[in-house]
Steps between C-alpha positions, in 0.01 A plus 500: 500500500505526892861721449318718218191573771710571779704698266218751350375535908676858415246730588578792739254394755723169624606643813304578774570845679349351880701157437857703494348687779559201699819364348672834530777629259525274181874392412663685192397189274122483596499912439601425196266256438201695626627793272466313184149420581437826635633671181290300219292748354337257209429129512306319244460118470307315232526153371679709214713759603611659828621885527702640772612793591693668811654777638789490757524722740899407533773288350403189754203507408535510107777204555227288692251569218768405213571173683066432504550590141766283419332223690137529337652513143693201597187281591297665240805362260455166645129486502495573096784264458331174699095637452371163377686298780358706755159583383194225405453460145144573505575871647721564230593900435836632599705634756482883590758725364662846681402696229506834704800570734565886635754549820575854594678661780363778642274581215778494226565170283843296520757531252525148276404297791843599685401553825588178652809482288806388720863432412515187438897299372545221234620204632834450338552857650394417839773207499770705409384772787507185756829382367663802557319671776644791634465708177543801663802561719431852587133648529571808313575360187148563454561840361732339201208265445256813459788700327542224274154470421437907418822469279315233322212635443672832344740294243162336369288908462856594388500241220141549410582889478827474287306296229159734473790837546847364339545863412470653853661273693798389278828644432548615118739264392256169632324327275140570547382252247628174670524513871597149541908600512410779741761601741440677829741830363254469200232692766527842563593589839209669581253200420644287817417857708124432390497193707634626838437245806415663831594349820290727755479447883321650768464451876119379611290569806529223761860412446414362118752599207375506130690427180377538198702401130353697200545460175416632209426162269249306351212493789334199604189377366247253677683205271855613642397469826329177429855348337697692775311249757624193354835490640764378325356469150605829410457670176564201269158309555373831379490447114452900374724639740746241419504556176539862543847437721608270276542783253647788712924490489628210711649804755165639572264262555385501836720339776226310746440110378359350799186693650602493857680783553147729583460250815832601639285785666359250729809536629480819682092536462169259519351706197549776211335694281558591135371748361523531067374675203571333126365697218158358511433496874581546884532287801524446844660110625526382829706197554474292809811267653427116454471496901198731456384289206613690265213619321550786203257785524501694158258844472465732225492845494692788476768437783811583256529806287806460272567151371695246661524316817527599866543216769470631855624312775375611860760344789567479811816740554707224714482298168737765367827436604769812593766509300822455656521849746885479468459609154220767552597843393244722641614795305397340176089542576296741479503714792096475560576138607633487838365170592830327491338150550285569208731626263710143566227325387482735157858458464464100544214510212760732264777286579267225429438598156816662434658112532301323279552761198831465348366739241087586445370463175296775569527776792399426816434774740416424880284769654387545887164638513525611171852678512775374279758388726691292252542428152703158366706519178294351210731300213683771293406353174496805288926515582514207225392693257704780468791635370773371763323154509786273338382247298595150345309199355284463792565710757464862601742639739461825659672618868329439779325774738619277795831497354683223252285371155140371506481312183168367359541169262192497244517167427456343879301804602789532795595818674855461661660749717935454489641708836855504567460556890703344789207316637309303214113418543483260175096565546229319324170631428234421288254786298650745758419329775793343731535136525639389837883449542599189417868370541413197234497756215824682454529808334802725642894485496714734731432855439211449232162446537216376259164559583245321240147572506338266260205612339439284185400142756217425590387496882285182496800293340795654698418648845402324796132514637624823724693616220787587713721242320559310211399160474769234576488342133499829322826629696758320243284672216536822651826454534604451135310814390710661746817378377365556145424911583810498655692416189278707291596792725891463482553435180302842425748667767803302321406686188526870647810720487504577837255314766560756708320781305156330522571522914699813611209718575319262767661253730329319729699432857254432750803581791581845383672456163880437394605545156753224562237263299641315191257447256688285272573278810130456526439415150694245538361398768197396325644431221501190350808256417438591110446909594836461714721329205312814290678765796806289509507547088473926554724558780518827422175559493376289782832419727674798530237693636465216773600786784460246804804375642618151716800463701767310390833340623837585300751332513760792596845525430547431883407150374126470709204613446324835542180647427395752247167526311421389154200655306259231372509551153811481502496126644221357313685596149852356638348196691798293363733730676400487825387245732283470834477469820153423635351516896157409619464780771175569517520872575756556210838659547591770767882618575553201707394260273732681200749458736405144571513378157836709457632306808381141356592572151900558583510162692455317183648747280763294333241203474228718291810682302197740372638886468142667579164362652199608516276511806144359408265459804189313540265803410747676189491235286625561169354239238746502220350338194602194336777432718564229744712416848799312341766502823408534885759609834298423802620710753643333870333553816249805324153281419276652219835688357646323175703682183431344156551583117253520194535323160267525213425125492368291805719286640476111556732490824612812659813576537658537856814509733593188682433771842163603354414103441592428824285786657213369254515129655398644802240687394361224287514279857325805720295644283141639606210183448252685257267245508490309184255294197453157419549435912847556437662779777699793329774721630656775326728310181864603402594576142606185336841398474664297252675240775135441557360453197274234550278700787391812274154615460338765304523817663100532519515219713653612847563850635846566479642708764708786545434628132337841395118435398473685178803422350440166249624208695494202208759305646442178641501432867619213750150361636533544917603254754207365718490564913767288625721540828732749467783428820746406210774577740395201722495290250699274247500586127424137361249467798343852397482395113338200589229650758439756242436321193342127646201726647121461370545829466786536243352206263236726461705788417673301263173408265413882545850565335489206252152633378575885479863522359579740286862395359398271203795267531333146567534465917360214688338508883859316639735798283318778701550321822864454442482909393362565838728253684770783330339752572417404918887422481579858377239623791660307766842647384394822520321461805788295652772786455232766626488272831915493538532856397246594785643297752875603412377848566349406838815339590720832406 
């Protein structure tokens, strides 16, 4: 009862004007205070009822009162709830209610009770913020947040318009009956110019710089504001507008999922203001940073004329990075802005916006002061629907205004762009909007790039909290509807006369163009092993016109080798009548290294006995399917250099020269220490061999060195030799076995062999230590005659 009397002490005569007089200037707080009391215009207490009413001369003020307002309806609450405790029986009666509450500000009432609304963040969101702070990298994204959110906004007035005007906005072929199969070529291409989003930026008095996004969407009402303030709850705690996404095509429902994105202004700027008309009203929001308590002002009136949303962001101009000056181009602005410092800063906000949009779903114009500087591409849906637009099962295929096919696949909702260019991007983006590179998600083979853009997943399940990646347990998902577009798309290019046709008009080379491309080299590039046999089966149709050619060495009537050039297609339908000669150079073959392989090739000429090689380097790999490594020639004194032949069926031991198993031995005994699993240390393996029979492992087990990486390597392998001491020249065979074998060490190998074998003859743990015992011996041979050969030559 004491809290309730000190409470209703709210009259405006509870200061006393001589008192501050004395004390001097009040601190911000006790203003406040003094203006609450100082703005109560109506206070009536009876054992009853009590009335109250105020009017604030500014928002502290108002905030003040709403806190006294909170508080006496709190103790009034209590006072009902524990009236017998705290009263004597014989008194009886009951305790007061509010039954009269008015707050104004400045004369005009508050909207819903909203003026001391502030954002506030669930706490499962908060914990995923603090997890991964640092959501932001880079300031600026805060003009793909706002971006993001106009674009939003317009997909939801756009669906709301298609269903009460099918006829005006639709194509005439579209159903108009049953939208829920809609496609985005089903919308006429003048509908998506209805919903233009403005980027507009002007230079301030006293060194400020304000942005403003505008769009022309839904609007904000008081109750979006109210749900945009609880942060990372997001549209799907809101039960109508959920329902109403749910229904709109998987492709355009809106992109945002997390309700953080508007704070990414805080950035760059303590506050903002929106400013929005929906069909029923207008108003005016200001939105304070959390550091300034972050309190949500909302007005009405008429601050907007047209509906939609602005949201105006007033900054300090050194928040504005320049973009980088080596790239400035004066020439391209307008000649009226000489400022060259300024015009950086534009350029930094275009280039801003220009990186985020792989393709807008609507157009996006960026003004300055009002003058269109710029204008970004919007999505060229309407191309799907006409004439040239190829079409199979699921997918529309038209050529690409960039150059090469964009191809849309209405069943995933997924727009892919296929480039044949000398520099692939293998982008990912998602609803238009570019998801940062990641090397974990692979998407490009040499000379082809495939950009996806994935517009039928959903934000909240798949992107990060930034959404400038995926999420780490979506990434093998994403992958598999990449390979499964990817299939889709060649076997629809497998079933054309000539792939060619669909691409001769537009190429895209990014370094000035060749027409030196091979297009049915790059189909097979991304081909599958199953779409390969299919070329393989139509060499006519899919071979010959393989234009792309690889050196080769003949075998010449001069009896060595010499090179010529061999055109692909030509190789891949007559694998069985050639054979290879692979090198690991990293920067592929030049003149010297043709020459080099030429020059290693003839010293074992008579060994190999092949009559023409070809030259396969570590970057022009050519997978051919269903066929395996069956014999290998490792080349002397020339590491990462090796010839070898293919067989249809996977070998259990390779086949190989007594030379070749020699050079082997040593590799097996100096190979590179890769780590290992199971705490047992790996080197590179050897292919197996039969005179070691009882030491083979499955392939999948150990790297095995020296051999090309996409060409099927089934064969078993001879597990590697643990670190041991290598001066074999120093020391006595017997000895050496001995060392070697008695170790820790080598027991352990041994169970690691015994346990992984891949021979299925019955073996025990003492068999595979006499097979090693043969094999050391074999090494020590080797070895030995390396050691008298070298010191016969220092003696000559």
């Amino acid at each position: 009862m004491l809290r309730l009397g000190d409470l209703l002490d709210a009259d405006n005569s509870r200061f006393e004007p001589t008192a501050e007089l004395v004390t001097g200037e009040l601190p911000q707080d006790s203003a406040a205070h003094k203006g609450k009391h100082e703005a109560t215009i109506h206070l009536l207490i009876t054992p009853e009822q009590i009335e109250y009413r105020a009017d604030c001369p500014n928002h502290a003020v108002y905030r003040e009162t709403r806190v006294f307002l909170d508080w006496l309806e709190s103790e009034l609450t209590f006072a009902a709830i524990n009236w017998l405790n705290l009263i004597p029986k014989e008194l009886g009666g009951t305790a007061p209610r509010l039954t009269k509450k008015e707050l104004l500000l400045n004369g005009k009432p508050d909207i819903e009770n909203t003026s001391d609304l502030r954002f506030g963040i669930s706490q499962e969101k908060a914990f995923e913020i603090i997890e991964g702070s640092g959501i932001y990298n880079d300031k600026m994204i805060f003009l793909r947040e706002l971006i993001q959110n106009a674009e939003d906004a317009s997909k939801i007035q756009l669906w709301r318009d298609l269903q009460k005007r099918p006829d005006l906005y639709l194509v005439d072929n579209a159903d108009k009956n049953d939208l829920s199969h809609l496609q985005p070529y089903d919308i006429k291409a003048e509908a998506f110019d209805s919903y233009k989003i403005t980027v507009d930026m002007r230079q301030e008095p006293d060194e400020k710089f304000r942005i403003r996004i505008i769009d022309r969407g839904t609007g904000m009402s008081v109750d979006t504001v109210k749900q945009m303030c609880r942060v990372g709850t997001s549209y799907h705690q809101d039960k109508a507008r959920r329902r109403e996404i749910e229904a709109m095509p998987a492709w355009l429902r809106p992109t945002a999922g997390f309700g953080i994105g508007l704070q990414s202004v805080f950035l760059v700027a303590p506050a903002f203001t929106i400013y929005s008309r929906t069909e029923e009203s207008a108003i005016k929001v200001t939105v304070e940073s959390r550091k300034k308590e972050g309190y949500v002002q909302i007005e009405k009136g008429e601050f907007w004329e047209e509906q939609g949303t602005c949201v105006e962001v007033i900054l300090d101009k050194e928040q504005i990075p320049d973009a980088n000056d080596s790239l400035f181009n004066n020439d391209f602005f307008d000649v009226n802005y000489s400022d060259k410092t300024l015009n950086l800063k534009y350029e930094k906000i275009f280039r801003t916006v220009e990186s985020h949009e792989n393709s807008a779903f609507f157009p996006i114009e960026l003004t300055r002061e009002a003058v269109l500087s710029r204008e970004l591409a919007k999505t060229g849906w309407y191309r799907f629907q006409t004439e040239k637009c190829q079409r199979s099962a699921s997918l529309r295929i038209v050529r690409s205004e960039n150059g090469g096919l964009d191809i849309w696949d209405t069943k995933t909702y997924t727009l892919l762009h296929v480039a044949w260019c000398p520099v692939p991007k293998g982008e990912f983006s998602f609803k238009g909007k570019r998801i940062g590179k990641d090397d974990s998600l692979y998407a490009y083979v040499d000379n082809i790039s495939l950009d996806f853009d994935f517009y039928g997943l959903d934000a909240k399940n798949y992107l990060s909290v930034n959404r400038q990646e995926f999420k780490a347990d979506k990434k093998d998902e994403i992958e598999k509807q990449v390979c499964v577009i990817t299939k889709e798309v060649v076997d629809y290019l497998l079933t054309l006369d000539d792939i060619c046709e669909p691409l001769e008009d537009k190429l895209y080379f990014p370094l000035g163009g060749s027409d030196i491309f091979d297009f049915y080299l790059n189909l097979w590039q991304i081909a599958d092993e199953n779409q390969e046999k299919l070329m393989m089966g139509s060499p006519k149709k899919h071979l010959e016109p393989m234009s792309t050619k690889v050196k080769t060495l003949c075998w010449s009537q001069g009896k060595q080798y010499e090179l010529k050039e061999t055109k692909v297609g030509e190789i891949i339908e007559n694998y069985k009548n050639f054979n290879y000669m692979y090198h690991d150079f990293n920067r592929g073959f030049s003149d010297i290294a043709y020459a080099y392989c030429c020059k290693i090739a003839n010293t074992i000429a008579k060994e190999v006995n092949f009559q023409e090689l070809v030259l396969f380097g570590h970057h022009s790999d050519i997978n051919i399917p269903g066929t395996y490594i069956s014999q290998i020639w490792l080349f002397p004194k020339a590491d990462g250099i090796l010839a070898y032949s293919l067989d249809n069926a996977p070998a259990e031991y390779f086949e190989m020269s007594e030379e070749s198993k020699a050079r082997y031995l040593k590799a097996l005994y100096y190979g590179q220490n890769l780590g290992g699993t199971n705490g047992f240390p790996r080197r590179y393996a050897i292919p197996a061999l039969k005179d070691y029979s009882e030491l083979t492992l499955r392939s999948s087990d150990v790297p095995v060195g020296f051999l090309i990486n996409d060409t099927r390597i089934d064969a078993w392998t001879i597990s590697p030799l643990l670190s041991m001491d290598k001066s074999v020249g120093n020391c006595q065979k017997p000895e050496f076995i001995v060392r070697v074998t008695q170790s820790a060490e080598f027991d352990k190998l041994a169970d690691y062999v015994l346990e992984h074998r891949a021979d299925p003859t019955p073996c025990t743990k003492e068999k595979i230590v006499e097979a090693y015992k043969r094999l050391l011996s074999d090494y020590y041979d080797v070895m030995h005659e390396d050691e008298a050969l070298k010191e016969d030559g220092e003696e000559e």
